[in-house]
PAGUBA-208622 format. One record per residue (C-alpha): residue number from 0; residue in three letters; x, y, z. Coordinates in Angstrom, 3 decimals. Example, Ala and Ser with C-alpha at 12.3 -4.5 7.8 and 13.67 -1.06 7.14 Angstrom:
<node 0 ALA <12.300 -4.500 7.800>>
<node 1 SER <13.670 -1.060 7.140>>
***
This chain:
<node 0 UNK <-80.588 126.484 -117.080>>
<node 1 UNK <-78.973 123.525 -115.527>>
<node 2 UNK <-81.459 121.310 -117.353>>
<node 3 UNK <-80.308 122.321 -120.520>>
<node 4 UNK <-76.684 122.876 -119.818>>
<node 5 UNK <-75.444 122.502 -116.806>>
<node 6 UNK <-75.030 126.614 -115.954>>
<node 7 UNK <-73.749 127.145 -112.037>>
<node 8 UNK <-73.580 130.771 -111.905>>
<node 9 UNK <-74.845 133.676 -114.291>>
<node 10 UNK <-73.058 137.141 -113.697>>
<node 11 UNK <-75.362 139.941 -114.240>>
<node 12 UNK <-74.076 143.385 -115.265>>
<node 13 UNK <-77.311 145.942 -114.193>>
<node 14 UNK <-76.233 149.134 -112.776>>
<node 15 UNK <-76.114 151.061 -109.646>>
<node 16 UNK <-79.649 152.688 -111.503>>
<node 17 UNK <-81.106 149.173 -110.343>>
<node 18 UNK <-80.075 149.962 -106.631>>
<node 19 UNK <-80.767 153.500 -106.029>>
<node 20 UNK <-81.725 156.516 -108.113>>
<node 21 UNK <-80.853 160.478 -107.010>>
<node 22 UNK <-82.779 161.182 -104.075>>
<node 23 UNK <-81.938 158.033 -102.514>>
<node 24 UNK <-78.234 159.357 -102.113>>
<node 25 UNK <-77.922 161.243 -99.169>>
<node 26 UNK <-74.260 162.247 -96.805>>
<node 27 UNK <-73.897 160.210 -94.220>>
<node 28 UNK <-76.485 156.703 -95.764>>
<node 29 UNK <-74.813 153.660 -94.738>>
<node 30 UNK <-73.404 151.779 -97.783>>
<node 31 UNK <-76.456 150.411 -100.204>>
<node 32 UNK <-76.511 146.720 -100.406>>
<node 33 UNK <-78.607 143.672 -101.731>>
<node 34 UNK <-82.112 145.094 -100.121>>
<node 35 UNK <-81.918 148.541 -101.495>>
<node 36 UNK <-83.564 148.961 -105.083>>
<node 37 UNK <-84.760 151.732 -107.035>>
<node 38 UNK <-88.776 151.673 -106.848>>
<node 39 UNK <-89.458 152.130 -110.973>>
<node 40 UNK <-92.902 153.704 -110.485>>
<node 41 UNK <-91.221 156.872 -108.699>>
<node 42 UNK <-88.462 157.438 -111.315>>
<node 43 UNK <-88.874 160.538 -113.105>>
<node 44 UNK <-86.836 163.165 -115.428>>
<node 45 UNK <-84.398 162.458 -118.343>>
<node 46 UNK <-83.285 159.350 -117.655>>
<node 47 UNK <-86.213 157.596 -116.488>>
<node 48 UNK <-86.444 155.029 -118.917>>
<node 49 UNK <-83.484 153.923 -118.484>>
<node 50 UNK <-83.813 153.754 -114.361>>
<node 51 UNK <-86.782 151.486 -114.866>>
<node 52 UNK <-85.716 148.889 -117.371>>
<node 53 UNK <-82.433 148.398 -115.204>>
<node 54 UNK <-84.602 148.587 -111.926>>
<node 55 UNK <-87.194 146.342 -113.712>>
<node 56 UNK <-84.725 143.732 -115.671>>
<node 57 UNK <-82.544 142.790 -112.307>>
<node 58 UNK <-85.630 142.121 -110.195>>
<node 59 UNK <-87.069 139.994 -112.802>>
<node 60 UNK <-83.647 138.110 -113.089>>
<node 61 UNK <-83.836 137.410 -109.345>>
<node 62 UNK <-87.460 136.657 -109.376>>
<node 63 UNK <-86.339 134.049 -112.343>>
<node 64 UNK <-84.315 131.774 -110.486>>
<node 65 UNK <-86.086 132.262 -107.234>>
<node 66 UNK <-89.630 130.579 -109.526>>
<node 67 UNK <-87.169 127.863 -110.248>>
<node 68 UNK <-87.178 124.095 -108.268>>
<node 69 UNK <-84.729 123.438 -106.067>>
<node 70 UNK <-82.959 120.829 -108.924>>
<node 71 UNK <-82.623 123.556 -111.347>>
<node 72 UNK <-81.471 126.856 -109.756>>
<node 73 UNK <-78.644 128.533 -110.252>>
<node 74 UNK <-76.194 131.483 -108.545>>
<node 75 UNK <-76.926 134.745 -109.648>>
<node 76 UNK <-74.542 137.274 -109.008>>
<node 77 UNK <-74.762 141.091 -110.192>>
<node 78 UNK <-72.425 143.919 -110.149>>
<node 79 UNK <-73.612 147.303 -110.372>>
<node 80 UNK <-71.306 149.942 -111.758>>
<node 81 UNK <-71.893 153.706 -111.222>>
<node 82 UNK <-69.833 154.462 -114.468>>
<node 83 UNK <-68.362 152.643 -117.383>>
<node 84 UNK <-65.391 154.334 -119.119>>
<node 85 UNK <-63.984 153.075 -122.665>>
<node 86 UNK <-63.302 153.510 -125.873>>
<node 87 UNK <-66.359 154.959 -128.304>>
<node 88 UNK <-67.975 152.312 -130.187>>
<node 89 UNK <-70.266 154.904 -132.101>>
<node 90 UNK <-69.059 157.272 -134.663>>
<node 91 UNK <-71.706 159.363 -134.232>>
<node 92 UNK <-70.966 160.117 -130.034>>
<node 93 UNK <-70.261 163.639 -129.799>>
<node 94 UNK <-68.843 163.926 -126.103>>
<node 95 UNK <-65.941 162.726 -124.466>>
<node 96 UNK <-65.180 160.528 -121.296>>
<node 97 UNK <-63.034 162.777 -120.283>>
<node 98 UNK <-65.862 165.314 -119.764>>
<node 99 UNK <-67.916 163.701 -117.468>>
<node 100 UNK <-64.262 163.103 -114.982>>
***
């Protein structure tokens, strides 16, 4: 990236689904932080897809610029939200973020 443009930092958005899933959550854990992920192959239920590909795209993002020489590297820097409120973009979105307050 800084071959072809010059790019110092890229800011990832993933999601907290990338750092832990359900039964990693437990009273009293100390805070997660950059070594905790959510191991894809033991995702399971509903939303399991959707676990894995954000599990799945961060580490390969990290993995990116860590392959990269020295010269070229860049800062990566994620945040990982735990919910995302806003206005509906879809017409066809039936609940309400109110509902999941």
């Amino acid at each position: 990236c800084r071959k072809v443009g010059g790019v110092k930092r890229v800011v990832l958005t993933s999601s907290i689904a990338a750092v832990a899933e359900a039964s990693m959550v437990q009273p009293g854990r100390p805070p997660f932080n950059e070594s905790d992920w959510t191991i894809p192959d033991k995702v399971e239920g509903g939303f399991a897809a959707y676990i894995k590909s954000k599990a799945i795209a961060e580490k390969t993002a990290w993995d990116f610029v860590s392959s990269l020489a020295a010269n070229e590297k860049f800062e990566l820097a994620t945040i990982c939200p735990s919910l995302v409120l806003g206005p509906v973009l879809a017409d066809h979105h039936k609940s309400s973020p109110i509902g999941v307050l």
